[in-house]
C-alpha positions as CSV (number, residue, x, y, z in Angstrom):
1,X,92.6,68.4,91.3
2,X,92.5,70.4,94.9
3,X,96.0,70.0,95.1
4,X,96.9,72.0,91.8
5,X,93.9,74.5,91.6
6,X,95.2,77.7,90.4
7,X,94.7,81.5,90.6
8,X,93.7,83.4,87.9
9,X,97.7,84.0,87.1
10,X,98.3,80.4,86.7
11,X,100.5,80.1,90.3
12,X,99.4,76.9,92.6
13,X,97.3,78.1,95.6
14,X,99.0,75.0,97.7
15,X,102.7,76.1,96.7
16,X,102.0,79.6,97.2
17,X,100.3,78.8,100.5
18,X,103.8,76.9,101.4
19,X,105.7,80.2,100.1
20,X,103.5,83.0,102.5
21,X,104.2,80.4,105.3
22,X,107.9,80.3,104.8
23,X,108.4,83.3,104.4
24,X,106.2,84.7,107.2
25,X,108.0,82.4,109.5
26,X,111.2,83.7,108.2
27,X,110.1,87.1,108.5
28,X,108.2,87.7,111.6
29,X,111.0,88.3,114.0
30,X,111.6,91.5,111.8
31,X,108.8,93.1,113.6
32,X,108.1,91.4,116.5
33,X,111.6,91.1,118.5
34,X,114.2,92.8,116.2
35,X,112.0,95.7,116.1
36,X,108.1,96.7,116.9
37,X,105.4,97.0,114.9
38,X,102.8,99.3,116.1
39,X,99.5,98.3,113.8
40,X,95.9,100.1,114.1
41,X,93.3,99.4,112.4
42,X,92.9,95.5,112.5
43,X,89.0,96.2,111.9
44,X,89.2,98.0,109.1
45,X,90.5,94.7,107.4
46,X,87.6,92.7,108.7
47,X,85.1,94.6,107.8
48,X,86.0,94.4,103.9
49,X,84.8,92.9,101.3
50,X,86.4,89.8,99.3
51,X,87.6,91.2,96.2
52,X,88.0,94.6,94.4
53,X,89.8,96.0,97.4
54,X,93.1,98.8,96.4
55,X,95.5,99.2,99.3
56,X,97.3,102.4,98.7
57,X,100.8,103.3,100.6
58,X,103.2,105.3,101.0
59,X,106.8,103.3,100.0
60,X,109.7,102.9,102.0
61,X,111.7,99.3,101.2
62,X,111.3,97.2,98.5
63,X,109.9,94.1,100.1
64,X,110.0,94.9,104.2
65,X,107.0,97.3,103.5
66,X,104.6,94.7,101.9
67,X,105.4,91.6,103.6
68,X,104.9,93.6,106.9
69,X,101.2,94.5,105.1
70,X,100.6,90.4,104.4
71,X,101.5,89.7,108.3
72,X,99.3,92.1,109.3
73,X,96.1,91.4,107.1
74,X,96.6,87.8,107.8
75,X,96.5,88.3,111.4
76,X,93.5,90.6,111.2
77,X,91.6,88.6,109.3
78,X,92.6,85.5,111.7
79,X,91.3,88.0,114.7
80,X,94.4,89.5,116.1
81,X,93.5,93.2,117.3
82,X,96.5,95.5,116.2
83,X,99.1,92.0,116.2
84,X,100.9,89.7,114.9
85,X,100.8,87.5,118.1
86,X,101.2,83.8,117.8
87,X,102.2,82.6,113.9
88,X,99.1,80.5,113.5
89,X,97.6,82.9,111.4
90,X,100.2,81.8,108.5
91,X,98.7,78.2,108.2
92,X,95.9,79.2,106.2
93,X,96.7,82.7,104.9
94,X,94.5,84.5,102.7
95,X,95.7,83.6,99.1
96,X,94.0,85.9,96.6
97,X,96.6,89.2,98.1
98,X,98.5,90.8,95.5
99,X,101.0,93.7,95.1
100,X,102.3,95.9,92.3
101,X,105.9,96.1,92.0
102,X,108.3,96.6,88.9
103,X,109.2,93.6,87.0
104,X,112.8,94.4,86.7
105,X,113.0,94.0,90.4
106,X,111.0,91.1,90.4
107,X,113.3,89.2,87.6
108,X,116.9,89.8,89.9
109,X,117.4,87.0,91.5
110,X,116.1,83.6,92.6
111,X,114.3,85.0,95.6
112,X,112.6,87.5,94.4
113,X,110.8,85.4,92.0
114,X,110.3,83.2,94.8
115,X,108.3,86.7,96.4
116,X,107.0,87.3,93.0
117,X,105.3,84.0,93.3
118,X,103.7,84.7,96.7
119,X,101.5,87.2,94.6
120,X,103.7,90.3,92.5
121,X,101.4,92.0,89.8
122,X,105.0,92.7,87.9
123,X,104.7,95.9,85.9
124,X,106.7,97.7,83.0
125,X,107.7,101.0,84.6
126,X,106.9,103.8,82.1
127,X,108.7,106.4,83.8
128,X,112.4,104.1,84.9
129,X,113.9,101.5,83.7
130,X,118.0,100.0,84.7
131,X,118.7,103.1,86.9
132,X,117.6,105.8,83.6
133,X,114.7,107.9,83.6
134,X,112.6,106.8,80.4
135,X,108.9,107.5,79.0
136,X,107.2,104.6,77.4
137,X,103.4,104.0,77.1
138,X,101.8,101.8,79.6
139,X,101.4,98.1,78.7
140,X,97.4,97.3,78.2
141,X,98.5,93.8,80.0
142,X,100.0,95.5,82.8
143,X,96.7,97.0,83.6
144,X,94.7,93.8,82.9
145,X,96.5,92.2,85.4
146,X,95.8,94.7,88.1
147,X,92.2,94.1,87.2
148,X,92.0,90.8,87.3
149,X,93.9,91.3,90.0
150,X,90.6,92.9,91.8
151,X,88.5,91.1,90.3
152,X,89.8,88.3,92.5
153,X,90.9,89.7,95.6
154,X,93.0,92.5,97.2
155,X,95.5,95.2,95.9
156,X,98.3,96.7,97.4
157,X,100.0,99.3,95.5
158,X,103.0,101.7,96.2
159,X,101.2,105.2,93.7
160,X,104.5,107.1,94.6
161,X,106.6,104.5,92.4
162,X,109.3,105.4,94.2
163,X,110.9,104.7,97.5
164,X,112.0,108.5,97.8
165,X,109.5,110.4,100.3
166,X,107.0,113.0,99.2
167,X,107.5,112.2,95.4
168,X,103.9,113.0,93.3
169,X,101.6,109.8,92.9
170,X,101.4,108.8,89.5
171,X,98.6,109.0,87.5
172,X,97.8,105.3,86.9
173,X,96.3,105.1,90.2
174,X,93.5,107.2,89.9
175,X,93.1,106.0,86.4
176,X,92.3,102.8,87.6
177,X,90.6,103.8,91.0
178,X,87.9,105.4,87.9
179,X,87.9,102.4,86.0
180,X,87.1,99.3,88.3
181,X,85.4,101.1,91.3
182,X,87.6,99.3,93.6
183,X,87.1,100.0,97.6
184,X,90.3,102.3,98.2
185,X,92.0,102.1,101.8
186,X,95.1,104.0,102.7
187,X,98.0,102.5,104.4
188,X,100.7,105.2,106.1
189,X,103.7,103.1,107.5
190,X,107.1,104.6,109.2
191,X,110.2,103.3,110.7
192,X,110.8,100.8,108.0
193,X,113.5,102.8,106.3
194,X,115.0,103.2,109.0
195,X,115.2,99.5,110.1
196,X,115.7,97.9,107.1
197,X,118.5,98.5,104.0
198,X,116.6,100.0,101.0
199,X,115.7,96.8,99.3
200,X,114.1,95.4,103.0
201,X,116.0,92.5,102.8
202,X,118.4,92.8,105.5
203,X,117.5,94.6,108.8
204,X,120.1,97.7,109.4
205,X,119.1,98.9,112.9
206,X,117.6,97.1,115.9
207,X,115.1,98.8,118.4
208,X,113.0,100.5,115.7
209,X,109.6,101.3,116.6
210,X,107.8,101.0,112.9
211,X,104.4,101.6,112.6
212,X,101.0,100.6,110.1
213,X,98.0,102.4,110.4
214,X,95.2,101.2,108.0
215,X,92.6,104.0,107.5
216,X,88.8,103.6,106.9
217,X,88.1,103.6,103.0
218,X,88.1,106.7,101.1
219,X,84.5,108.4,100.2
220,X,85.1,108.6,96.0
221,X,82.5,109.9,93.4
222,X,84.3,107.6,90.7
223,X,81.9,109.2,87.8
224,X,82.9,113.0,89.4
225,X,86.0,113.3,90.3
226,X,88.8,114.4,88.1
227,X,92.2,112.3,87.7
228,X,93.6,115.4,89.8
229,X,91.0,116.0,92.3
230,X,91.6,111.7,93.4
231,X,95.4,112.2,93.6
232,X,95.1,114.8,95.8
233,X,92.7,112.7,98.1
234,X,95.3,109.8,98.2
235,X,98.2,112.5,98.7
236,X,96.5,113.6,102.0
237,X,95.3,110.1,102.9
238,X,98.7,108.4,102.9
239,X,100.1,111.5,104.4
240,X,102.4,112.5,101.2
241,X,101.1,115.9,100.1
242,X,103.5,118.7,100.0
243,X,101.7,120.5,102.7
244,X,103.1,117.6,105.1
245,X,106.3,119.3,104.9
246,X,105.1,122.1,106.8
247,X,105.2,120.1,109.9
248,X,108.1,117.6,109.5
249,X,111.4,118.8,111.8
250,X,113.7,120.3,109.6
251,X,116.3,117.2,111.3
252,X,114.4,114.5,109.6
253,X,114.0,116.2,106.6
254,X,117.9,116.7,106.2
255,X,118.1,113.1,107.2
256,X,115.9,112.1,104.7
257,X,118.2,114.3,102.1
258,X,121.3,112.7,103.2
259,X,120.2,109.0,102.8
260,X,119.2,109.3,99.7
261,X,122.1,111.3,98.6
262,X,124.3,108.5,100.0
263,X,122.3,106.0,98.1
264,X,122.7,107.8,94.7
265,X,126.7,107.9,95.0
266,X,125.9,103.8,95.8
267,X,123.9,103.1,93.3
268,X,124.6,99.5,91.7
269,X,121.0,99.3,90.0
270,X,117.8,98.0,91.9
C-alpha cells in the first residue's frame, strides 16, 4: 500500500519522488557549473511550518525559475546553508511542494506533463489564453486546488502571471492570501532570464551569476487589510513596485524593452 500512497491530487508519492530526483540530477549543473546560484536565506525555509506556506516571486522563465526554488528548499531543509552542495538532498525530497502555472503550458508536450507531475497546480488563465488577451471568470476548482494545495504543504506562485518585469500582481493572490491565512514568504530571483531561453528549458548564456533570496514572512492583518493594501505589500516585497524603476539603470531597462520586443515579433505560442 506504501508503494502507491497518493497525494491529495491523486499523483504517486514514490513516482513523483523518482520524477524531483531526475530531474534535479538533470538540472543541477544549470546552477552550479554552467552558471552560479547565489541563495540567502536557507533558514528562513527551516524555520517554517509544514503546510499552509505561499511562496510568492517575481517570474522570469517558465520552469528554470521554480525548479531552481525546489533545489534550493530541498537543500535547506536537508541543511545546506545558502547551497545546493552535494545532490544527496534529492533522495528524499520534500513531496508535498507545489507550484501554480497555466495549464495550457502544462498540456504542450510530453515533458511538461512529466513537470506537471512533480507537483503543477494547473490553472485556467482568466486574463490569456493561445497568445490572445481574454476575460473569463475564475474556475471555483482552480482555487480549490490551490487550497488543498495548502492545506497539504507549500505554495509557490508567480502573482505577476507574466514573465514580463514590473507587470501589476493580480488580484487572486491577495484573494486567497485573505481566505486561507497562509504564511506568505517572498522570493526575488535575478539572472535567470538572462541565462536561460524564456521557457527555461535550454540554457542561453554561460557565466551567469543568478541569484534567490528568500525573505522572512510578511506581517499581514488578513481580517484588515484591503485586496489593494496586500498587493502593494507583495509589490514591494518581491521588489516589483513601480517605484523600483526609479533606481534601475536606464541600460537594463532598454534591455529589458528590447528582449521582449524581440520575443513578440518570435512569438510561436507558449
Amino acid at each position: 500500500m506504501g508503494l502507491f500512497k497518493r497525494n491529495p491530487f491523486g499523483h504517486i508519492l514514490f513516482l513523483k519522488r523518482w520524477l524531483i530526483r531526475i530531474a534535479g540530477m538533470m538540472t543541477h549543473s544549470r546552477y552550479k557549473r554552467f552558471n552560479t546560484l547565489e541563495i540567502e536565506g536557507s533558514q528562513v525555509i527551516r524555520d517554517l511550518p509544514e503546510t499552509n506556506v505561499l511562496f510568492v516571486s517575481n517570474h522570469q522563465t517558465y520552469f528554470a525559475d521554480v525548479v531552481a526554488m525546489f533545489h534550493v528548499f530541498n537543500a535547506s531543509l536537508k541543511g545546506r546553508d545558502d547551497n545546493i552542495k552535494n545532490l544527496g538532498y534529492l533522495w528524499n525530497p520534500k513531496l508535498n511542494i507545489y507550484y501554480v502555472a497555466a495549464k495550457e503550458t502544462m498540456k504542450k508536450s510530453l515533458l511538461t506533463k512529466i513537470l506537471a507531475y512533480a507537483g503543477s497546480i494547473s490553472i485556467e488563465r482568466t486574463w490569456r489564453a493561445d497568445g490572445q488577451d481574454v476575460n473569463r471568470q475564475v474556475k471555483f476548482s482552480d482555487i480549490s486546488n490551490i487550497a488543498k494545495a495548502l492545506d497539504d504543504g507549500w505554495v509557490i506562485t508567480f502573482p505577476q502571471g507574466t514573465t514580463t518585469p514590473w507587470k501589476p500582481l493580480r488580484k487572486g493572490t491577495a484573494h486567497i492570501i485573505k481566505r486561507y491565512k497562509p504564511v506568505v514568504v517572498p522570493v526575488v530571483i535575478d539572472g535567470f532570464r538572462r541565462s536561460f531561453d524564456k521557457k527555461g528549458l535550454r540554457v542561453k548564456k554561460k557565466g551567469i551569476l543568478q541569484s534567490m533570496q528568500i525573505k522572512q514572512p510578511l506581517d499581514i492583518d488578513y481580517e484588515n487589510e484591503s485586496i489593494d493594501a496586500i498587493l502593494e505589500k507583495l509589490e514591494y516585497a518581491i521588489e516589483q513596485h513601480p517605484s523600483f524603476l526609479k533606481v534601475i539603470p536606464k541600460e537594463e531597462l532598454l534591455a529589458y524593452e528590447a528582449e521582449n520586443e524581440k520575443r513578440r515579433y518570435s512569438y510561436r505560442g507558449d
